[in-house]
C-alpha positions in Angstrom: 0.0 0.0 0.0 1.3 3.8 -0.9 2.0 5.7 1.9 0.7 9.2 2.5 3.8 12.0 1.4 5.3 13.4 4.4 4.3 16.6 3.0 1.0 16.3 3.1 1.6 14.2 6.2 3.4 17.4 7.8 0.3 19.7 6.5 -1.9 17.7 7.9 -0.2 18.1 11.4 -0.1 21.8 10.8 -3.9 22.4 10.0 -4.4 20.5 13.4 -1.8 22.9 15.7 -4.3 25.4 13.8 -6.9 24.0 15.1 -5.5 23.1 18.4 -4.3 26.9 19.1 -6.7 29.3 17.0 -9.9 27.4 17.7 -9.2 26.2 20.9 -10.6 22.6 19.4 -10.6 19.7 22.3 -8.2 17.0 22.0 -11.4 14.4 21.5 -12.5 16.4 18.3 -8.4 17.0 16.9 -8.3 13.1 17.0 -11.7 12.4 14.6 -10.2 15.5 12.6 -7.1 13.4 12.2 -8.7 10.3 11.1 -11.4 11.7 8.7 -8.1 13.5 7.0 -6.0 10.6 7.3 -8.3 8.3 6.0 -9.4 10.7 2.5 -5.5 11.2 2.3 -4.9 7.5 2.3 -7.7 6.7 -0.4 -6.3 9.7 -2.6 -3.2 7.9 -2.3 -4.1 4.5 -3.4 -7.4 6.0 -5.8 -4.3 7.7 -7.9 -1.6 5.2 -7.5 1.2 7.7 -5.6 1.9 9.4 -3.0 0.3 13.1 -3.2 2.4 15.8 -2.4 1.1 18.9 -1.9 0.6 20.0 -5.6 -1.4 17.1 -6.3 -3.5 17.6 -3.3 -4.7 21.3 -5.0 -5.6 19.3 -9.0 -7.7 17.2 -7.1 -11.5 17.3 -9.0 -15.2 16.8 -8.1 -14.9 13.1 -9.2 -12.2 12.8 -6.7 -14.0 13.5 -4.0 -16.8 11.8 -5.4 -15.2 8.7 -5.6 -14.0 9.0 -1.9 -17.0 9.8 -0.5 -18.7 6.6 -2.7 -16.2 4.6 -1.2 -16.3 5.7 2.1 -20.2 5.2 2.4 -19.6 1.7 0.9 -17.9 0.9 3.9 -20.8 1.1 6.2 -20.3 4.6 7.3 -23.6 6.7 7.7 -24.9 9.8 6.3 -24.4 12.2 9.4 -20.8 11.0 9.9 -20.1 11.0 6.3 -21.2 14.9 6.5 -19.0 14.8 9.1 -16.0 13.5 7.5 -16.7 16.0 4.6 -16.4 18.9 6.7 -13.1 18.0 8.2 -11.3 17.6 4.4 -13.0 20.6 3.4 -11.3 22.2 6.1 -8.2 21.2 6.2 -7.9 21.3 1.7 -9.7 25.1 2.1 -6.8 25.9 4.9 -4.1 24.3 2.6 -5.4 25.9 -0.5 -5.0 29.6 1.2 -1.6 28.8 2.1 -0.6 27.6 -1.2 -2.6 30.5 -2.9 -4.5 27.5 -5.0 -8.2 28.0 -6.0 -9.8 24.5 -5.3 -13.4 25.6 -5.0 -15.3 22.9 -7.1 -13.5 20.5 -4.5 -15.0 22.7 -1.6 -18.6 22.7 -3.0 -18.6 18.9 -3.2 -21.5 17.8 -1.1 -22.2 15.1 1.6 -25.4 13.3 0.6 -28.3 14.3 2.9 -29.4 12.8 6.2 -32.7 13.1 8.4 -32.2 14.7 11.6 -33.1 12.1 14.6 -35.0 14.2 16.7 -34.9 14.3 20.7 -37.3 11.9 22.0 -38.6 13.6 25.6 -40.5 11.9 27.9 -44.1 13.5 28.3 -44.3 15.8 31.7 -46.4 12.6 33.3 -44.1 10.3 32.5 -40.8 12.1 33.9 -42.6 12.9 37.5 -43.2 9.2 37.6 -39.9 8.1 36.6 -38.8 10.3 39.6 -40.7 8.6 41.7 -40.7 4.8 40.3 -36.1 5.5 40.2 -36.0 5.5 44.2 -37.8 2.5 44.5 -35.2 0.3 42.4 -32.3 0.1 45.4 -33.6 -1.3 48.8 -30.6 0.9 50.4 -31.8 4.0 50.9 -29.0 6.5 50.4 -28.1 4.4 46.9 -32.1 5.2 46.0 -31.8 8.9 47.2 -28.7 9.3 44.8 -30.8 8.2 41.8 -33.3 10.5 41.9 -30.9 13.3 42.8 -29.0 12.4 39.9 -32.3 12.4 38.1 -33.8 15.2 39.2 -30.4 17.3 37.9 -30.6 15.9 34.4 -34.5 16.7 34.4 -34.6 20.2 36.7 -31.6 21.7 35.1 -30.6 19.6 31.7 -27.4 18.5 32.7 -25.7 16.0 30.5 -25.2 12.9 32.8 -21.4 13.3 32.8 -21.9 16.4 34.1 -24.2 15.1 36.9 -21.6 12.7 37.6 -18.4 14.9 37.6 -19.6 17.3 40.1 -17.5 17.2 43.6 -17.6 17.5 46.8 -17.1 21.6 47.3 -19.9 21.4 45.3 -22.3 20.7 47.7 -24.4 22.0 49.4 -25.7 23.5 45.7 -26.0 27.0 45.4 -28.9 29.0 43.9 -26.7 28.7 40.7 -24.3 26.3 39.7 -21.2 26.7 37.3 -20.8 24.1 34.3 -17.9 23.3 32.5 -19.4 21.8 29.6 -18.2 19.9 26.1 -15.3 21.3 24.5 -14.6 23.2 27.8 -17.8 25.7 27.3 -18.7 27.3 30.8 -22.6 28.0 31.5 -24.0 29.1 34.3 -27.3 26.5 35.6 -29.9 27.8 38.2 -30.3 24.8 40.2 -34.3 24.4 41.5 -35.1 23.6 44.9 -36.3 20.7 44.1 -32.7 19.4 43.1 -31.3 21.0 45.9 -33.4 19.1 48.1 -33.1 15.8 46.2 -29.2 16.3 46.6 -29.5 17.5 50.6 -31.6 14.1 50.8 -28.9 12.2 49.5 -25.7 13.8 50.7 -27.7 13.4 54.8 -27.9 9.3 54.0 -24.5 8.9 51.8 -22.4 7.5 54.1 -19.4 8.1 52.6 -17.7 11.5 53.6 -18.3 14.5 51.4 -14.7 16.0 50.9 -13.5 18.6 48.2 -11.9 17.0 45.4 -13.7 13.8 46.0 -17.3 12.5 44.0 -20.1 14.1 44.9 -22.2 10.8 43.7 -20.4 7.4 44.6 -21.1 4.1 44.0 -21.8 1.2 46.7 -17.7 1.1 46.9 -17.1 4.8 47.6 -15.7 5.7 43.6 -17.1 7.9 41.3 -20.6 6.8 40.3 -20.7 5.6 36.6 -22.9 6.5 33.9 -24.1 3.0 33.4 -24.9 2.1 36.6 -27.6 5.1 36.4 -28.5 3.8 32.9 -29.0 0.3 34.7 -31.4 1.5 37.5 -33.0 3.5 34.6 -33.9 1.1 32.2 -35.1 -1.0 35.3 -37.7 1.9 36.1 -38.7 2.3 32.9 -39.8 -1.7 32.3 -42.0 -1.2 35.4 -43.5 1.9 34.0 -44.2 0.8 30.4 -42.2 3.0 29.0 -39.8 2.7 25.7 -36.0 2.4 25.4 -35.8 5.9 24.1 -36.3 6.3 28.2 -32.8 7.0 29.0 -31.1 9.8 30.9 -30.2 11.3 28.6 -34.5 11.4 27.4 -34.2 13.4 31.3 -32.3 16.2 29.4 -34.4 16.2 26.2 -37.4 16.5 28.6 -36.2 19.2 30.4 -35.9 21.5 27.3 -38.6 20.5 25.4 -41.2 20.7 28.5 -39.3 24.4 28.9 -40.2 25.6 25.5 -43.3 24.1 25.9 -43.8 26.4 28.7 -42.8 29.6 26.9 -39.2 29.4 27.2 -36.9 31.6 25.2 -34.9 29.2 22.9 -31.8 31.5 23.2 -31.9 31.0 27.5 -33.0 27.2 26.4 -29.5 26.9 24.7 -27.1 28.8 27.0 -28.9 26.5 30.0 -28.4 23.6 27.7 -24.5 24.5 26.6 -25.5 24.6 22.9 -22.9 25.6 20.7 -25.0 26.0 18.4 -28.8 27.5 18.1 -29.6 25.1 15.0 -28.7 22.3 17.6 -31.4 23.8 20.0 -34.2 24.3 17.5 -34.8 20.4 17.3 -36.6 21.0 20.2 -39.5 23.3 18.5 -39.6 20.3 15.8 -40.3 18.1 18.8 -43.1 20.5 20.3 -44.4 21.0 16.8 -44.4 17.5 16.5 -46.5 16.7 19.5 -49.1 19.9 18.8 -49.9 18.0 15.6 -50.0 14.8 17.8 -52.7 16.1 20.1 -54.5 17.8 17.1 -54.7 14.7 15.0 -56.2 12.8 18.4 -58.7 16.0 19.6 -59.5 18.4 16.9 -63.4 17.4 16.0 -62.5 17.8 12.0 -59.1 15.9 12.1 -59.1 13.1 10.4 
């Protein structure tokens, strides 16, 4: 197999520093840049039969790209991270075309084929109080059942993500009125906490009886360590068999909930995304598809002339 040119082995590693230092990119995203690069890089290679330096790299054509992209797919790889791939060679050819002074803009308009959005899928307002209630009754050790629905009631009260839940500590405790998030890709938010997770975490934190200690888990597991995402997951999916609901009931459905019963409510989708950590608003919006969705739900059931 031909090997990728060390010059465009050595670009590659320079559009990622870019990355690294202009963008402020996390190390988790500079590693899937890397592959989806390496990867085109190594099917240009083979596709033309020699290594590609650099000048090669800027003749590339539509068919090209086209023929990656035909290839990729055909191994098994989805629409949304094809898209995804896309956007990481279009990056990195666009930032190695500027420094070369090349025009390569055909390339750049190349196009991911399309994919349908998977929308959130919230649990109605019913069916997350009873999940609250039906999660303590899963442990017969009470402090273990008072962590659950504190961990719960975060991901549904304030739409924490559950590793964010999870990586809280003990200076964190008692909560405050308003609690400071450090969220993906190191974006800070600031949460108002409810009383009712306050108290759900008070509860807890009274019948833990493991120490609560800065630096240390706030939420620990029966051995004292940090408590893991699947155990919640566990105790959830246990709930969710006794309550009937579907395996689209996860913890992360807590989160989903939390926003889409908010808007529901007449939230402001711009304070729905800063309490959520939304990079973007487009990632937000899927939440007025879900509300729009269930409006036509309810119409289609109640309105005398539907149907």
């Amino acid at each position: 197999m031909s090997l990728i040119s060390p010059a465009a082995r050595d670009a590659l590693e320079g559009w990622l520093e870019g990355q690294r230092a202009l963008r402020g990119a996390a190390e988790n995203t500079l590693d899937a840049y890397a592959r989806d690069v390496t990867g085109f890089l190594t099917f240009i290679t083979e596709h033309k039969g020699a290594s590609q330096g650099i000048k090669p790299l800027m003749r590339l054509s539509v068919s090209d790209m086209r023929s990656w992209m035909a290839f990729t797919r055909g191994q098994g790889v989805r629409p949304r991270s094809m898209s995804r791939k896309l956007s990481a060679v279009k990056s990195f050819l666009r930032w190695l075309s500027e420094r070369e002074g090349a025009e390569i803009s055909a390339v750049l308009a190349a196009r991911a084929p399309r994919f349908q959005n998977k929308l959130p899928r919230p649990l109605a307002e019913d069916a997350a109080r009873r999940m609250l209630d039906t999660i303590g009754l899963q442990s017969q050790e009470p402090w273990v059942a008072a962590r659950d629905v504190a961990v719960l009631t975060l991901l549904y009260g304030c739409g924490l993500r559950i590793s964010e839940a999870l990586g809280l500590d003990g200076q964190d405790a008692p909560l405050p009125e308003v609690l400071r998030i450090i969220g993906k890709g190191g974006k800070e938010r600031i949460i108002p906490v409810i009383p009712a997770a306050r108290d759900a975490v008070g509860r807890y934190l009274d019948l833990c009886p493991w120490s609560k200690e800065a630096g240390a888990p706030l939420f620990r597991g029966v051995r004292g360590g940090r408590l893991s995402p699947r155990s919640i997951q566990k105790t959830m999916a246990q709930a969710r068999m006794q309550l009937g609901l579907p395996a689209s009931a996860t913890p992360h459905a807590m989160r989903h909930s939390f926003a889409t019963h908010l808007l529901g409510a007449g939230g402001d989708l711009r304070a729905i995304q800063e309490l959520l950590g939304h990079a973007s608003l487009s990632t937000t919006q899927t939440y007025t598809s879900v509300d729009q969705a269930r409006l036509m739900e309810v119409y289609d059931k109640a309105h005398p002339k539907a149907g």
